[in-house]
N, C-alpha and C positions, 0 to 999 in steps of 0.2 A: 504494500500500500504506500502511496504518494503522501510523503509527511508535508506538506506545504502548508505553510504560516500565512495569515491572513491579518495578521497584526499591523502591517503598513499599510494594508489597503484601509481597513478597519478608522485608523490612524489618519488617514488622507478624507477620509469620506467624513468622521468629526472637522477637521480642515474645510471640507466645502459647505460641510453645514453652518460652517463659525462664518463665513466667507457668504454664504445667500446671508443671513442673519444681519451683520454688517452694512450688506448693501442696502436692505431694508430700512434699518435705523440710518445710516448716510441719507437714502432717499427722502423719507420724514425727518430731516433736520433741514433740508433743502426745500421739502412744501414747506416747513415752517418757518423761514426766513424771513415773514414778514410780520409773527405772529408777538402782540409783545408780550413778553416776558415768558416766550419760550426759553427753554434750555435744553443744549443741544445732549445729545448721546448719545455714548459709542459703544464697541463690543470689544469685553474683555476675555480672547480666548488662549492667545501666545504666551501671558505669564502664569496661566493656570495649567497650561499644558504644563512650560518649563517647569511649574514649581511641584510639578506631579511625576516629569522624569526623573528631577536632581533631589527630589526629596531622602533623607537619610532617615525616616521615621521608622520604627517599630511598623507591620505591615500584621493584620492578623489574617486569617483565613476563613474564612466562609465553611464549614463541612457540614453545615443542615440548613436546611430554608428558616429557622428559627432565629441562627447567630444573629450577631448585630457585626457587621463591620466594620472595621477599626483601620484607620487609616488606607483603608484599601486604594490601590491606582491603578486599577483595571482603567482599559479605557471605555470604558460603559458611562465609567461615573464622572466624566471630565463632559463637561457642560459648558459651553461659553453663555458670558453674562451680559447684559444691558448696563453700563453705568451712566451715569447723570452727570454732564459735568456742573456743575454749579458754580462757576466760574462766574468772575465778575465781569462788565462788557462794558467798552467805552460810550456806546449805545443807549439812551437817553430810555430806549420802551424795555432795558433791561435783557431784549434777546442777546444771547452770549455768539451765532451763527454765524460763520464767517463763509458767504457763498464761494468764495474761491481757494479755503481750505478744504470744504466739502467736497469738490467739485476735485480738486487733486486728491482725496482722499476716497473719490467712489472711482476714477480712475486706472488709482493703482491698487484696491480691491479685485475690481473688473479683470485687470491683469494677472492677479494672484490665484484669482480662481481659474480662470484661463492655462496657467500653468499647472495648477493642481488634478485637474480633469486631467490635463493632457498625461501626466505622470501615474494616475489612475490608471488609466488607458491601457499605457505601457506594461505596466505590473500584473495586469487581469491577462494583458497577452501573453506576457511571459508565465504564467500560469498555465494557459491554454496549451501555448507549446512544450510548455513540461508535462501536463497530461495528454498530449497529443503523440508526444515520442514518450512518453516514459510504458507506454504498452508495446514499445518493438524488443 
């Protein structure tokens, strides 16, 4: 039997999820640019990831549907977040929106995911061709 890991893909596919989610919150910060006393928001999913690879914590294990888990970093449980920036703004109606950081910032999201698909892609095929020849 073909042991193949499915943990980058797994790991890439939270990536695109964090990455449509983003665009979402960029594009609602962008209707709301003239709204006053919006405040803009963005998605925190890069240092929750990093702080789930590099973490050094005690790790417990799951071995019944009952446990409760402890520190676990499966990537099941890594979620990117909405935060608020609450930021103060030169801006008299209080909106903190800067349409032309927005606008570089959905961008090179746009881009990020674009690359993230693409290396999906790649990975699901080299899959394919590992179970395509691993039967000769």
């Amino acid at each position: 039997m073909l042991g193949i890991n499915f943990n980058t893909v797994d790991l890439m596919s939270k990536a695109l999820d964090a990455s449509e989610l983003r665009d979402e919150v960029i594009s609602n910060n962008i209707a709301n640019v003239d709204t006053p006393g919006f405040k803009r928001s963005d998605v925190n999913f890069e240092s929750i990831l990093n702080d789930a690879i590099n973490s050094n914590k005690l790790a417990g294990f799951v071995t019944d549907k009952n446990h409760i888990p402890i520190n676990s970093t499966s990537i099941d449980n890594i979620e990117p977040q909405i935060v608020q920036d609450n930021s103060t703004s030169m801006r008299l109606d209080g909106n903190n929106v800067d349409i032309d950081v927005e606008m570089s910032n959905l961008a090179k999201n746009q881009l990020y995911y674009s690359a993230l698909a693409q290396r999906v892609s790649g990975e699901l095929n080299s899959i394919l061709t590992a179970i395509k020849d691993g039967g000769n």
